[in-house]
C-alpha positions in Angstrom: 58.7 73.7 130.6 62.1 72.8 131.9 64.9 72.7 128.9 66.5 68.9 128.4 69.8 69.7 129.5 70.9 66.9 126.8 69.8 69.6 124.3 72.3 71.3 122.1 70.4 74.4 122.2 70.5 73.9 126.0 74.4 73.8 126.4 76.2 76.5 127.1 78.7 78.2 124.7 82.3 77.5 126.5 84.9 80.3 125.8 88.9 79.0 126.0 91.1 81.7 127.5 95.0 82.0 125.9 97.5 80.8 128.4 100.0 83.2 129.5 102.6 80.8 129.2 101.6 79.6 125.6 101.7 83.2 124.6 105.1 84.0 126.1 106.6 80.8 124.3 105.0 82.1 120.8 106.6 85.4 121.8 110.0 83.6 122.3 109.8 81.2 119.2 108.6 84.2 116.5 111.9 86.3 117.5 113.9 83.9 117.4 112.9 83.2 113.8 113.3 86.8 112.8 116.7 86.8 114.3 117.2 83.4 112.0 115.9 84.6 109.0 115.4 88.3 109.4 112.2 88.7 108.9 109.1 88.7 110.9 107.4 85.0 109.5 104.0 83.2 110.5 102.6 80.1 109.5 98.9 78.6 109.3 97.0 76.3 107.6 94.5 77.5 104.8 90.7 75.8 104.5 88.9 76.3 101.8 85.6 77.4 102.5 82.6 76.3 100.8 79.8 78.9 99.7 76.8 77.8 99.2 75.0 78.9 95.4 71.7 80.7 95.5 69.6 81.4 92.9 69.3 85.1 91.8 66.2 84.5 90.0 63.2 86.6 91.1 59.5 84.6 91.0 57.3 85.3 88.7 54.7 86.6 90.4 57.2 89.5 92.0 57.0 92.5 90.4 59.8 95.5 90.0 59.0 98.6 91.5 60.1 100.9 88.8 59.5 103.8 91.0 62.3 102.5 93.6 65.6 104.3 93.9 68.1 100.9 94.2 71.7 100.9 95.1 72.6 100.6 91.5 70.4 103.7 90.3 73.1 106.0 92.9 76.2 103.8 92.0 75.5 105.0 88.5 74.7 108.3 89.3 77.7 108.5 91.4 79.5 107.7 88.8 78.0 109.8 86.0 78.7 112.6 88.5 82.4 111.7 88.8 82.2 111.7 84.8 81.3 115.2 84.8 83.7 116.8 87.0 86.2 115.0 85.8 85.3 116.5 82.2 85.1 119.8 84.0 88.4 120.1 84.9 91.8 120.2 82.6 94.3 117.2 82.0 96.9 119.2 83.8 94.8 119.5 86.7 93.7 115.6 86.7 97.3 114.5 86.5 98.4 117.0 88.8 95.5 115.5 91.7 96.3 112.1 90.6 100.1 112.5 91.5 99.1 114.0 94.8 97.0 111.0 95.8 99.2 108.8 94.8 102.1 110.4 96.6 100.0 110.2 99.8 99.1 107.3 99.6 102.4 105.6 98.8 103.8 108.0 102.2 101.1 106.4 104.3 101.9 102.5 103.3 105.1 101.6 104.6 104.7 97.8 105.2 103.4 94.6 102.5 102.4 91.4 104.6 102.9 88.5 101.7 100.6 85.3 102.4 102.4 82.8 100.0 100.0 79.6 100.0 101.8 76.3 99.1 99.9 73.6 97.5 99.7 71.7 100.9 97.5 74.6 102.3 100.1 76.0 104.3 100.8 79.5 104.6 103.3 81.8 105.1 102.8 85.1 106.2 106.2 87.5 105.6 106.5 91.0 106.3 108.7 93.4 104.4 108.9 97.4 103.6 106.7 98.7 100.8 109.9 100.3 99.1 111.5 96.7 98.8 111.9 95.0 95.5 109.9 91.8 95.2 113.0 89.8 94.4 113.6 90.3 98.3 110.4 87.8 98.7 112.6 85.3 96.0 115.5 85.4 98.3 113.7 84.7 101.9 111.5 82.1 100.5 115.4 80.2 99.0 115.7 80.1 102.6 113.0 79.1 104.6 112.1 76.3 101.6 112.3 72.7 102.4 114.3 72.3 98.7 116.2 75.1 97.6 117.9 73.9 95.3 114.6 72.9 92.7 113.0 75.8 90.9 110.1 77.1 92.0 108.2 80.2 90.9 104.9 82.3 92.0 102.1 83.4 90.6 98.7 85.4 91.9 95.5 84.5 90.5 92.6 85.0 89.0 93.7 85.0 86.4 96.7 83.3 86.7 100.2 85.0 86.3 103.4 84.2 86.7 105.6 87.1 88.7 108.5 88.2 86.7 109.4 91.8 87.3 111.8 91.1 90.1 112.6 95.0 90.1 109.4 96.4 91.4 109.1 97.3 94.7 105.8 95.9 96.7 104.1 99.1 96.1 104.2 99.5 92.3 103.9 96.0 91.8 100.4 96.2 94.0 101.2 94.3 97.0 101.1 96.8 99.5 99.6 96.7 102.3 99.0 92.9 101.9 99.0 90.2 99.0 98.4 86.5 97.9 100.8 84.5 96.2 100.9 81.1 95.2 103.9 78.8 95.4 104.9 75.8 92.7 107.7 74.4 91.8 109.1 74.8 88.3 109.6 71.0 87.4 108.6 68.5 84.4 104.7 67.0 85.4 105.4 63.5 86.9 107.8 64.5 89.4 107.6 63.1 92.6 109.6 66.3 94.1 107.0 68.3 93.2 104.6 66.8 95.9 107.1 68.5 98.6 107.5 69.1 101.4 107.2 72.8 101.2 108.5 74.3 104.6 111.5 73.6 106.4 110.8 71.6 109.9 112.1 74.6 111.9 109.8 77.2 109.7 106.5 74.7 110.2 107.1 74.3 114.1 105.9 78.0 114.0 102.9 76.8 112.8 99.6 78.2 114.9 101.8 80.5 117.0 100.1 83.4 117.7 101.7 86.6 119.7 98.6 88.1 122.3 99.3 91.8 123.4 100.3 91.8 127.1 98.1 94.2 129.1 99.9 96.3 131.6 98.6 95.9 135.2 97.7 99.0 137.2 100.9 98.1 139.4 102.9 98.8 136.4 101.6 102.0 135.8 103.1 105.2 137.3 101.1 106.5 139.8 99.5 109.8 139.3 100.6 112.8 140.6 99.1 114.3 143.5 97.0 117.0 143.1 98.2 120.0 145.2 95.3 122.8 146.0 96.5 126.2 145.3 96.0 128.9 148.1 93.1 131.2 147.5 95.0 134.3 146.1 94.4 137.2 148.6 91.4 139.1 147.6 91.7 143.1 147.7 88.7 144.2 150.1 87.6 147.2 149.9 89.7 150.0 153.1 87.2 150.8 155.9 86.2 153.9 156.0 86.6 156.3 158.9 83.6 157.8 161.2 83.5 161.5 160.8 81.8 163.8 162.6 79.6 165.9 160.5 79.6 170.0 161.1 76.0 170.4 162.2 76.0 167.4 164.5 76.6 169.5 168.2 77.0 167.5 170.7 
């Protein structure tokens, strides 16, 4: 049976390719907004997905298999074992492990990408050194803000709570290697302001830009070295060795 070539199911899936062009102009626009405001900035527009509810309720007529091992059972002996170890081994020792891990760790994350969502579902998407303090975030956002001069503060959710400790860096404060904070201004409920806009006109034109990775064509790459043979080194044969005439050979 032939398909109907009306048919969704029928129709092929068509894949868009980026334009080289497109891509170089992103390029050109992104650096010239870290040049503006020093920092490497994105913007994009953030849905709100639904998720569908299902029920968790087992039927009746099911039965539990006490027998079964579930994931729970070894996430709880997993963590009784952790419990016992940890018991095993001297506060001294704990702290001393903790430290270590955390010192690692801390060595390993250099960079905090900040997504600060505005009430208009924009985003922006800021990149700054782990070791910075997060009144640095404060500052950049004074200038990329379509009002700077209203008060404005941010807060990360759930629950909600307002950032106040300007003097942690990103990493003690928890937002290394990437957080979410929300945007509001700070002004009596009623006011018009409030509504925005959020983003200057320069900092939204960057809006959907997206930077693709160029791929070097085999032109571009050095050609390989030739591979020269070596000479077969000179093997050592074994001297001839000389006829002699034995003593009861008479000729």
């Amino acid at each position: 049976m032939l398909a109907d070539p009306s048919s969704p199911t029928s129709k092929r899936t068509r894949f868009s390719f980026p334009d080289p062009m497109d891509s170089h102009l992103a390029t050109e626009k992104l650096d010239a907004a870290k040049q503006n405001y020093g920092r490497e900035i994105r913007v994009f527009e953030t849905t709100t997905a639904t998720i569908p509810q299902t029920s968790n309720v087992a039927s009746s007529s099911e039965e539990p298999d006490d027998m079964e091992f579930s994931t729970s059972d070894y996430y709880r002996v997993l963590a009784a074992k952790k419990i016992e170890d940890k018991r095993l081994k001297t506060k001294k020792i704990r702290d001393a492990e903790a430290a270590a891990k955390a010192a690692a760790s801390r060595s390993r994350i250099t960079k905090a990408v900040v997504r600060v969502r505005f009430p208009d579902n924009q985003t922006l998407e800021v990149t700054f050194d782990s070791s910075e303090p997060v009144q640095s975030l404060f500052d950049h956002l004074v200038k990329v803000v379509a009002q700077p001069d209203l008060p404005f503060y941010l807060y990360t959710i759930p629950p909600k709570k307002q950032i106040k400790d300007m003097s942690q860096d990103f990493y003690s404060a928890g937002f290394a290697p990437g957080a979410n904070v929300y945007f509001s201004y700070d002004l009596p409920q009623g006011d018009d302001r409030a509504q925005g806009p959020f983003l200057k006109e320069d900092v939204m034109a960057l809006k959907g830009l997206e930077v693709i990775p160029e791929q070097k064509s085999k032109l571009d790459q050095p050609a390989p070295e030739p591979i020269v043979a070596s000479a077969p080194a000179a093997q050592n044969l074994p001297a001839e060795k000389k006829m002699v005439k034995p003593k009861w050979l008479k000729m």
